[in-house]
C-alpha positions in Angstrom: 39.6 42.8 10.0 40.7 39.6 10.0 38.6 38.4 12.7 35.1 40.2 11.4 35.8 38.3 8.3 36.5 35.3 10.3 32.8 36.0 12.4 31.1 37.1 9.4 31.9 33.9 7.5 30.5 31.9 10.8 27.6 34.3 11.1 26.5 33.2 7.7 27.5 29.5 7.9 25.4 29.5 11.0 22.5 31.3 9.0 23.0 28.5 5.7 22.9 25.8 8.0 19.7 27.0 9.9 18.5 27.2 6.7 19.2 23.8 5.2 17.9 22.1 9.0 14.9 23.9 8.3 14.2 22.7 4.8 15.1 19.1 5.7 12.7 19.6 8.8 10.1 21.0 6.3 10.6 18.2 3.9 10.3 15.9 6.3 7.0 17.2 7.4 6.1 17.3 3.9 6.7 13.9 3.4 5.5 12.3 6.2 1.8 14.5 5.8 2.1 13.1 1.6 2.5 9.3 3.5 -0.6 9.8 5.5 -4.1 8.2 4.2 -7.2 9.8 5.1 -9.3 8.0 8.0 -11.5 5.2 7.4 -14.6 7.1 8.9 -14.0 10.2 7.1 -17.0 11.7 6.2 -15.3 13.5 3.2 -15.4 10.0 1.2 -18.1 9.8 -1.6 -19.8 7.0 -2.2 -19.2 6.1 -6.1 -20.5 2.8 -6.6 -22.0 -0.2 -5.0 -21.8 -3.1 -6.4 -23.4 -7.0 -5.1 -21.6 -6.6 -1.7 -19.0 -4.1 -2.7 -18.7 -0.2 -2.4 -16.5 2.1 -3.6 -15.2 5.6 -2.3 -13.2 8.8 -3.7 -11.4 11.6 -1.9 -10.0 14.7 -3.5 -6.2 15.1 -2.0 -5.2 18.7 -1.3 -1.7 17.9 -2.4 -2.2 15.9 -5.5 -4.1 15.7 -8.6 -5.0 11.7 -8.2 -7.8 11.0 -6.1 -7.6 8.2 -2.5 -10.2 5.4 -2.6 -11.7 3.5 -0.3 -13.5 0.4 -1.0 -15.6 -2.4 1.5 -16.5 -5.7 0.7 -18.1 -9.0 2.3 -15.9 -11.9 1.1 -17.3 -15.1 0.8 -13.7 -16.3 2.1 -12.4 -17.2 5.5 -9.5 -15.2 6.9 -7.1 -17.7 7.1 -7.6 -18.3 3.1 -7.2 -14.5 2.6 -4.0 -13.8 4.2 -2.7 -17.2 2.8 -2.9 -15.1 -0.5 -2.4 -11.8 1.1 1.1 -13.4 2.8 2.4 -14.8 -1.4 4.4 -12.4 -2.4 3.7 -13.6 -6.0 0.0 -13.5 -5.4 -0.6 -9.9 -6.3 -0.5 -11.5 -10.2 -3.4 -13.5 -8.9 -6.0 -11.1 -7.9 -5.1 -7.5 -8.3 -5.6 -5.5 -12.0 -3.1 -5.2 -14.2 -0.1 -6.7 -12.0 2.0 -8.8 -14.2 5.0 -9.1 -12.1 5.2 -9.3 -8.3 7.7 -11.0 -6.1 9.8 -10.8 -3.0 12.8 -8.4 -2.7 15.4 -8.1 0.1 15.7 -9.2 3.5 12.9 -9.2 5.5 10.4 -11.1 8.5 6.7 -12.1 8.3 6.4 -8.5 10.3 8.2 -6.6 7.9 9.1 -7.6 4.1 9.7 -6.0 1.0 8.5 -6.7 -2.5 8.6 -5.6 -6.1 5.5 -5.2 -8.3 4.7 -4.3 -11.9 1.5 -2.4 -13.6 0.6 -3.3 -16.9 -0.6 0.0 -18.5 -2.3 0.2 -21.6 -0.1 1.0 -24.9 1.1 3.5 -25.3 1.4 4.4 -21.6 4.5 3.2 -20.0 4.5 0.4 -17.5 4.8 1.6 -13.7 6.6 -0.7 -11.5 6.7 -0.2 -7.7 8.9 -1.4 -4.4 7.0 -1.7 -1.8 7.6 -2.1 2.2 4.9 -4.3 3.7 4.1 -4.5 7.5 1.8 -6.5 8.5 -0.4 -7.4 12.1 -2.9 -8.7 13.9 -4.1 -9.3 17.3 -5.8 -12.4 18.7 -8.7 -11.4 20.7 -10.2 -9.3 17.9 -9.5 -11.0 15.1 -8.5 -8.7 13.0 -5.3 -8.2 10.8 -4.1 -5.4 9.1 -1.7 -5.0 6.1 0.6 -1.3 5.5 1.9 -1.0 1.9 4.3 2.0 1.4 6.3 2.8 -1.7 10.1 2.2 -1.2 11.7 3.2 -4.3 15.3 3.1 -3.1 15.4 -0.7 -2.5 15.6 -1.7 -6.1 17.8 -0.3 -9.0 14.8 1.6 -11.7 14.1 -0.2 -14.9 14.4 1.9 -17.9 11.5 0.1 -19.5 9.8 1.1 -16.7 8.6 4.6 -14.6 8.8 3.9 -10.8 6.3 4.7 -8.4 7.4 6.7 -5.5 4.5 7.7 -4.0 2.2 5.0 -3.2 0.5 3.9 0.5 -2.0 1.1 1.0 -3.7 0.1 4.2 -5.9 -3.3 4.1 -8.0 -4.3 7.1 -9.6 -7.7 7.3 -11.9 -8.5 10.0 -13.3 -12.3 10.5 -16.8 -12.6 10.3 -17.7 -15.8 10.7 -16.6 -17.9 7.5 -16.4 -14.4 5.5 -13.9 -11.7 5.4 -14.6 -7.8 5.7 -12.3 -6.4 3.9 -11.2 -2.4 4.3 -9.1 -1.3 1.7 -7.7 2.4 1.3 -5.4 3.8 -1.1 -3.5 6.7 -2.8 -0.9 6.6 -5.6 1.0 9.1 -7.7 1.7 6.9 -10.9 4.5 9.5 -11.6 5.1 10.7 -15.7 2.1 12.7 -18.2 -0.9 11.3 -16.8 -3.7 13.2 -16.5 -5.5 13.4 -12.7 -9.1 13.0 -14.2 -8.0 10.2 -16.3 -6.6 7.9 -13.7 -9.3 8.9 -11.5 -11.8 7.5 -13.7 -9.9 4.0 -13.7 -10.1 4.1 -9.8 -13.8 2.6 -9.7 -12.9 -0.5 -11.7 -9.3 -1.2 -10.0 -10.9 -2.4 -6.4 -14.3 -4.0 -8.0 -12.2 -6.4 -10.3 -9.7 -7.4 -7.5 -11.9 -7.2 -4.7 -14.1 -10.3 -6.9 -10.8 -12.3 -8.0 -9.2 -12.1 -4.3 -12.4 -13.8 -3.7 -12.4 -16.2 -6.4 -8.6 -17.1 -5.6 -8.9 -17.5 -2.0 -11.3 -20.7 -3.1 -8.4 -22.4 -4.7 -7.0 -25.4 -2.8 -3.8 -23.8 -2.7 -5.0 -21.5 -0.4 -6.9 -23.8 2.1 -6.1 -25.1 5.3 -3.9 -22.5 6.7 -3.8 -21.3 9.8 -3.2 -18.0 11.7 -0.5 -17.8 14.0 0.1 -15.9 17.6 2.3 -15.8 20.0 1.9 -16.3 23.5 1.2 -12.5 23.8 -1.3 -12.4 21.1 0.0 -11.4 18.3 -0.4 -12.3 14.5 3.2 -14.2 13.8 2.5 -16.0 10.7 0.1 -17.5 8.1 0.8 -21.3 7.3 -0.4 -24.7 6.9 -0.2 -26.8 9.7 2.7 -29.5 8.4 4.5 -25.9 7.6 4.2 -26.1 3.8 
C-alpha cells in the first residue's frame, strides 16, 4: 500500500508538473505573440490621415482593445541630426507628446540601453510612466538605422503616483535620403488602468503628427549638428557623436 501511495503521489507530481511546464510554455508563447508588431507592409493598416508629408495608420489588435499605428514621414533633417536626438536619452521631453520625464536607467551599451519615461495624462487620468529596453542598429551600405523599444517594467521600482506601462513595443526605422530622413515608425501600447479602447484610440492620430513635426524642428537646433554616424570595420552602426567626442 505503501508503495501505490508512494507511485500515486509521483504519478500526480509528474501530472502537476506537466501541467505548470505547459502553462509557462503557453505563457511564454503568449507573451512573446503580445511583443510582436504587425509588419510594415501589412495591408490591414488604414490610412487615417495625411498630413503635409506625414501619414498615419491604425490596426485593430486581436488581443487588445488599443489599436497599433503606423505613421511615415519625410523629415527635412539629416540622419546624423536625428539619431543625435534619437541616441539623448533626455530627448524624448524634446519632441515626443506628453513626455515630461525621460532619462537613462541602468547599465547599458550604445547597442543595448535602458531608460525611464513619463506620460503626462490629462487630469484626472493618472500619469503612466514606462521602462523601456532600447536596441538599436544600423548597417553601413544601406544606410539605414533602426531603433526597438520594448517595455521592461522590472528594471525600476513602480511609483505610486504613477501606473506603469507593461506592455509597450516601438520599432523606428530611418532611412537617409539625401539631406532628409524617412522615418517609419510603428507602435502598440496597453496604457494599463480604466481607460477606455475607443478613447485612447482617438488620441492615436495626434500623438505621431505632433512629434513627428517637433523631432523635426529639434533636430535643427545646434545642439544636434555636426554628429556623425559611426561603424566598425564590419559595418555596423556603433555610435552617434560629434567628431572631438562631445
Amino acid at each position: 500500500m505503501r508503495q501505490t501511495g508512494a507511485h500515486g503521489f509521483k504519478g500526480w507530481a509528474s501530472v502537476i508538473s506537466g501541467v505548470i511546464c505547459a502553462l509557462l510554455v503557453s505563457a511564454m508563447a503568449a507573451a512573446t505573440a503580445r511583443a510582436a508588431l504587425p509588419a510594415e507592409d501589412s495591408e490591414a493598416w488604414s490610412l487615417r490621415k495625411e498630413t503635409g508629408n506625414i501619414r498615419i495608420y491604425t490596426m485593430d489588435q486581436s488581443d487588445s482593445s488599443f489599436q497599433a499605428f503606423k505613421a511615415e514621414a519625410l523629415l527635412d533633417a539629416p540622419i546624423e541630426s536625428i539619431m543625435a536626438v534619437m541616441v539623448n536619452p533626455a530627448s524624448c521631453m524634446e519632441w515626443l507628446l506628453n513626455c515630461t520625464e525621460s532619462y537613462g536607467v541602468g547599465k547599458g551599451s550604445f547597442h543595448e540601453r535602458y531608460a525611464y519615461s513619463v506620460n503626462d495624462m490629462p487630469w484626472p487620468v493618472t500619469d503612466r510612466d514606462y521602462v523601456l529596453t532600447i536596441r538599436t542598429r544600423g548597417n553601413e551600405a544601406s544606410g539605414e538605422v533602426i531603433m526597438e523599444m520594448n517595455a521592461t517594467p522590472g528594471l525600476r521600482a513602480e511609483n505610486s503616483s504613477r501606473i506603469r506601462v507593461d506592455r509597450s513595443d516601438t520599432f523606428y526605422r530611418f532611412i537617409p535620403e539625401g539631406n532628409k530622413t524617412r522615418m517609419i515608425w510603428l507602435q502598440h501600447t496597453d496604457p494599463n488602468g480604466a481607460l477606455p479602447g475607443w478613447l485612447v484610440n482617438t488620441l492615436l492620430i495626434d500623438i505621431p503628427v505632433s512629434s513627428m513635426q517637433e523631432l523635426e524642428r529639434v533636430a535643427d537646433q545646434d545642439n544636434y549638428q555636426g554628429y556623425n554616424l559611426i561603424y566598425d570595420e564590419s559595418g555596423r552602426l556603433v555610435d552617434v557623436r560629434q567628431p572631438d567626442g562631445n
